[in-house]
N, C-alpha and C positions, 0 to 999 in steps of 0.2 A: 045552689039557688042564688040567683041575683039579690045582693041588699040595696034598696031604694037610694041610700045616704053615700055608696063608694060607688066613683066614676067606675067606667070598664078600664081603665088602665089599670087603679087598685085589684079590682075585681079579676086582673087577667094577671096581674102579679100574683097573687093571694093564690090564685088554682096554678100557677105556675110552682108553689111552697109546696102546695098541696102533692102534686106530683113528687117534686125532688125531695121532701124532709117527710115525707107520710110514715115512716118505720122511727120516727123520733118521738119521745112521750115530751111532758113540760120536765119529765126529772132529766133524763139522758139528753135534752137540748144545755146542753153548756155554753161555757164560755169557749171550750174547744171545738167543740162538736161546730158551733155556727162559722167557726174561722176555716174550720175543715171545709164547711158548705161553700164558701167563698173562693178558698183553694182550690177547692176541685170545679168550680164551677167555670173559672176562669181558664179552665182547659180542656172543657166539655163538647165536645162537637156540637154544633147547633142541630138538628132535625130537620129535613127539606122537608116543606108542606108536603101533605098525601093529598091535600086538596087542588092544588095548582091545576087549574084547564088550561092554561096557554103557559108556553117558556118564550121568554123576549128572546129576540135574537144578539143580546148581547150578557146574557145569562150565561154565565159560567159554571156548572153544574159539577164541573168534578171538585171546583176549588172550596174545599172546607172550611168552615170559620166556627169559631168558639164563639163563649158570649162574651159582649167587651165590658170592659171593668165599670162602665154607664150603668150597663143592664144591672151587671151584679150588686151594686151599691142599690141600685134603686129595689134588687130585690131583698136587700137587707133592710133598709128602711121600711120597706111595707112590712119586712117580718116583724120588726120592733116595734111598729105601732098596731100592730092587729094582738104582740102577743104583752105590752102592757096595759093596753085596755083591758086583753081579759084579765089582767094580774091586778086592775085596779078597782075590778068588777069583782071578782074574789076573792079581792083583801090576800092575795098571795104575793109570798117575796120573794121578790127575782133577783136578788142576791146584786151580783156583778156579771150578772149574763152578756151585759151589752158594753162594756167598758173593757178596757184596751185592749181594742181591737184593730186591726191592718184592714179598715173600710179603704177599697177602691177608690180611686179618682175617678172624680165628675167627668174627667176630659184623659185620655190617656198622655196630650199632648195641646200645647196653645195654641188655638186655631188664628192664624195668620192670612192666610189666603180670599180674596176678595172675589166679586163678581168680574168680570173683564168688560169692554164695551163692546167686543165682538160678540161674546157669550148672548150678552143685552139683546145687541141686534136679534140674534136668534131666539131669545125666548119669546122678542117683543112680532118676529114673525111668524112664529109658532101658532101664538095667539089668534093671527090673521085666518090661521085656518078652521076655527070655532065655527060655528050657526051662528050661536047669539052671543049677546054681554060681550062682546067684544073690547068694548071700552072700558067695560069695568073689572076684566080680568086685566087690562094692562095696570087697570089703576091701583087694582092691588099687589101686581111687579115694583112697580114705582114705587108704591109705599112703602113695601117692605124693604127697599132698600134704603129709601129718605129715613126711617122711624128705626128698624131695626126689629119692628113689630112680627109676632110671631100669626101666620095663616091666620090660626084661629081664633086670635085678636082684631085682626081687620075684617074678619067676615062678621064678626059678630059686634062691631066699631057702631054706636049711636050718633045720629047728628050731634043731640043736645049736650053729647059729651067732648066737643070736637070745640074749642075756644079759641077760634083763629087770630080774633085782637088779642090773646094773650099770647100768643106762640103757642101754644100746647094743648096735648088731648089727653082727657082722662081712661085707663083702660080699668074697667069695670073690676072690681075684685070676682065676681063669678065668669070673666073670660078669661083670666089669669091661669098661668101655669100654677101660682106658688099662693094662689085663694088672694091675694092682697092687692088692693088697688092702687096703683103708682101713674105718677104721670109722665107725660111722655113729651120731650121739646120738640116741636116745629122747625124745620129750615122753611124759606122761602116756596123753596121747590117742590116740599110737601104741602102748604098752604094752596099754590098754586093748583096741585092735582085734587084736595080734597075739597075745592072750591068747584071744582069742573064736574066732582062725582056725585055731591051731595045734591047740587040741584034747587030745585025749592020743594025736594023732600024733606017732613017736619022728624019722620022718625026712620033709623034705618040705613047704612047706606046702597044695602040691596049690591054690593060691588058684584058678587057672582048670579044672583035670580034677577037683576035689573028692575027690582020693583018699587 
């Protein structure tokens, strides 16, 4: 059952536990047992959708993949925060269940690699071949390279938080990844696009419904 309070990513982590740790009580969840989880999960095959209607034509279907050490951390973290709420909920001691432990890296590796301007050209043709919003799917190309901002930060991006005399725009703590609201610097070139998209809309910038 859906809880109103966890996004669906918590909520598709949490039934993701549910599945791989369901034969574990809170006594047999140790400090081994959850390192065990993590070991063996990092070498899991992943499951093809039963649901998939269409395969791209650049879908490679025999090539296997585990889950990467992103997924895994992130499924340790929702285990520890869902399993010391209940431990704080009833007044039980979890010992050193969650301490030293080989938690996966964020990143298996430094991402180095940039957009190219050929790539540009092509996403920014791509776009060409939409019905509508036209303009304001480039504009969210463009921003997202100018800001660094993530989709679902720019789609959901207010005029009234956007301070072009100051350089910079505030990104809302409830469009955040990490719940906390941070701000974000301005170039020129971001100024420039979000001056062309906003409009003399008061609220909104509608980049993808144009409204």
């Amino acid at each position: 059952m859906a809880h109103p309070q966890l996004s669906d990513q918590k909520q598709y982590g949490l039934g993701a536990l549910a599945k791989f740790m369901s034969d574990l009580t809170i006594e047999s969840l140790t400090r081994q047992a959850i390192q065990k989880f993590m070991n063996t999960l990092l070498k899991t095959p992943i499951p093809k959708p039963v649901n998939r209607e269409k395969i791209h034509k650049n879908y490679n279907g025999k090539q296997e993949r585990v889950y990467k050490p992103s997924t895994v951390r992130r499924y340790f973290y929702d285990l520890k925060t869902s399993i010391e709420w209940w431990a704080d909920k009833e007044n039980f001691d979890l010992g050193e269940r969650f301490k030293r432990l080989d938690i996966p890296p964020a990143w298996e590796k430094p991402r180095d690699r940039i957009l190219s301007d050929k790539e540009l050209v092509s996403l920014l043709r791509a776009v060409e071949t939409k019905y509508a919003a036209k303009s304001q799917w480039k504009a969210i190309i463009l921003l997202g390279i100018e800001t660094g901002m993530r989709p679902s930060e720019l789609l959901r991006l207010e005029c009234q938080n956007c301070h072009l005399g100051k350089k910079h725009l505030v990104v809302a703590s409830d469009t955040t990844k990490t719940k906390t609201e941070r701000i974000v610097p301005l170039s020129n070139r971001a100024i420039e696009i979000l001056k062309s998209t906003m409009g003399k809309r008061k609220s909104g910038l509608g980049i993808v419904t144009g409204k």
